[in-house]
N, C-alpha and C positions, 0 to 999 in steps of 0.2 A: 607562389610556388605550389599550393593549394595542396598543401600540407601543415601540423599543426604548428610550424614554424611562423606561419601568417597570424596567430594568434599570440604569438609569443612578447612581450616587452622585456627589451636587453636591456637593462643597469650596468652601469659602474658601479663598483666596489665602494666609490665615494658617496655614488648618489643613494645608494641602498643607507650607509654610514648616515647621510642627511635626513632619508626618513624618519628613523629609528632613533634621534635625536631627544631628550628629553624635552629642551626648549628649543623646538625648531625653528628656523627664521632661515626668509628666501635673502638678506639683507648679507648674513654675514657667511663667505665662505669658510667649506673647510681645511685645514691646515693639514699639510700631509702626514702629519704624526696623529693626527687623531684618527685619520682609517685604518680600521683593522682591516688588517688583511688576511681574512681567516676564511674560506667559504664552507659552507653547510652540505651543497651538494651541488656536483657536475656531471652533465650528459656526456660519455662517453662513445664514439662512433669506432667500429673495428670495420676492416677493408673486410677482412674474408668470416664467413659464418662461425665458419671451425672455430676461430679462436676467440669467440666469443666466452665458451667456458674458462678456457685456459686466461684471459684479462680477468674473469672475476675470480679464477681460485688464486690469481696475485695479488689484488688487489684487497680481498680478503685476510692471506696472511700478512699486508703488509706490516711492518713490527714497529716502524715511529709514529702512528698512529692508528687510532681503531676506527679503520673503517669497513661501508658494509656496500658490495656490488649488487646491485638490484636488478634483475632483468625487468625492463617495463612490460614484457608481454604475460610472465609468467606470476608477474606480480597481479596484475588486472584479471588474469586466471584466477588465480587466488582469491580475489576480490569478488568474481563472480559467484564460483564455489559458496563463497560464504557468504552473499547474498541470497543464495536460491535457496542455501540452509533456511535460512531466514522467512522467506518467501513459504518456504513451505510449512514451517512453525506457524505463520500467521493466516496460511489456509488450514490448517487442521485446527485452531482457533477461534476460525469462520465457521467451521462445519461445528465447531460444539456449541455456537452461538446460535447459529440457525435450527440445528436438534431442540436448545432450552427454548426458546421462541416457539415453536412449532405445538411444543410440549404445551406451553404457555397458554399459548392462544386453546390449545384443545383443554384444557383445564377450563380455562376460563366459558367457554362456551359450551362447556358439562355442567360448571355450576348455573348459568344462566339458562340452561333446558329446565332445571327446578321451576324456575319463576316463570317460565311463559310456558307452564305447563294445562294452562286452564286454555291459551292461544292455540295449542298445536289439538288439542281437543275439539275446539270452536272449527278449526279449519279443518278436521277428518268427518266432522260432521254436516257442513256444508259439502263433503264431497272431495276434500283433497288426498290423491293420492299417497303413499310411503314414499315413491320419488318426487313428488313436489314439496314432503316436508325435506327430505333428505338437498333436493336442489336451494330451499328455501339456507340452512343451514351452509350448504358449501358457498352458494351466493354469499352469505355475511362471511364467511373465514378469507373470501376472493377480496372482497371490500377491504378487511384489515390488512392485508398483504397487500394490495396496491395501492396505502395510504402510506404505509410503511415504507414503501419502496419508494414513492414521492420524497417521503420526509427525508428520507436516509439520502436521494441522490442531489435533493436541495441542499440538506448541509455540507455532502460533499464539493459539489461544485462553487460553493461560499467558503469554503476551508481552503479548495485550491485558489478561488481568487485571494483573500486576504493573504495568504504563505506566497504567491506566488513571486508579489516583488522585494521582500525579506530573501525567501532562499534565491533569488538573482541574485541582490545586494551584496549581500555575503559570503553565498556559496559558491555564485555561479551555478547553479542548477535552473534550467526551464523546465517546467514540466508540462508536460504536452496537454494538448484541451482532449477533453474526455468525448473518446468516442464511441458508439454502442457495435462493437464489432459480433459476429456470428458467433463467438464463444459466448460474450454474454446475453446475447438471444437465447441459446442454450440453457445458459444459466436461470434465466427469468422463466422459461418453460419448466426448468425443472422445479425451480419452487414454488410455480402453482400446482402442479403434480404432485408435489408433496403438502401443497397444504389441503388439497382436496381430501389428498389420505389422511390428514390429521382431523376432516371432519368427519371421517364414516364413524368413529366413536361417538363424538356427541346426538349425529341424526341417529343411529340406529338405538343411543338410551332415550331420545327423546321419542323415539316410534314405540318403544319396549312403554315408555311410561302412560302415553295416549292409551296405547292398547291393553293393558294394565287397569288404567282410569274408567 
């Protein structure tokens, strides 16, 4: 029908009763007093649109038991909504990860202009320029960011192979093979652009300190 009907497995009320068995056995049937016959939840289909609301505000008050009318589209709505909450909590989580890192890395290559301070001396005196110390420096901060970025997308792609036949198993979820789309080309330019600007601080104290020296 190539609809989610085709994916569907229908039960009896019996056979569901046989699963759910404490001591299951294909040997012994069951007897019809032991199926309950209670169900959890049923698809409901309305001919005309309109009365879509009006089955759930019945169904809703019905009074011999509590139950609850779900529309599937607006429930999935819902579901969205509050994944992209989500989604976006976990990029502004990214963006403070990647500010602490950035910070990091420029820390760390301001305290190391101390000690190869006798180096950036050696090298203005053979004749190097303030932009080849300066290139010298964003050269290493490009290095650490594109080791990082290996590191990071190897564990990724080793996270999604091992999860990947667990959340099938259990969830049914696949999750798609990762592909390098034009957003995160964007993305990968943008964080060399920013690590370039997190080294104009270290090159220009290590030009301040040669020139100083």
């Amino acid at each position: 029908t190539a609809t989610p009907v085709d994916q569907t497995v229908f039960a009896s009320l019996q056979g569901i009763e046989a699963i759910h068995r404490s001591t299951p056995s294909k040997d012994i049937p069951l007897e019809a007093s032991e199926v309950t016959m209670a169900v959890a939840a049923a698809l409901l289909g309305v001919k005309s649109k309109a009365a879509t609301f009006k089955v759930q505000r019945a169904v809703s008050r019905y009074q011999h038991e509590p139950l609850t009318a779900v529309l599937p589209g607006v429930a999935l709505m819902t579901l969205w909504q509050t994944l992209a909450n989500v989604e976006k909590g976990l990029s502004v989580m990214s963006v403070l990860v990647l500010v602490a890192s950035l910070l990091g890395m420029s820390a760390m290559l301001l305290s190391a202009s101390h000690a190869r301070q006798q180096e950036m001396q050696l090298l203005r005196i053979i004749g190097a320029s303030p932009w080849y110390l300066f290139g010298l420096i964003a050269l290493e901060a490009l290095l650490i960011t594109s080791i990082s970025l290996l590191i990071g997308l190897v564990l990724v792609l080793l996270g999604l192979h091992l999860a990947q036949t667990q959340l099938l198993a259990h969830l049914s979820i696949n999750i798609a093979q990762l592909a390098l789309t034009p957003m995160m080309l964007q993305m990968i330019v943008l964080l060399y652009g920013l690590t370039i600007l997190a080294s104009l601080l270290p090159a220009w104290r290590s030009y301040q300190q040669v020139k100083q020296g």
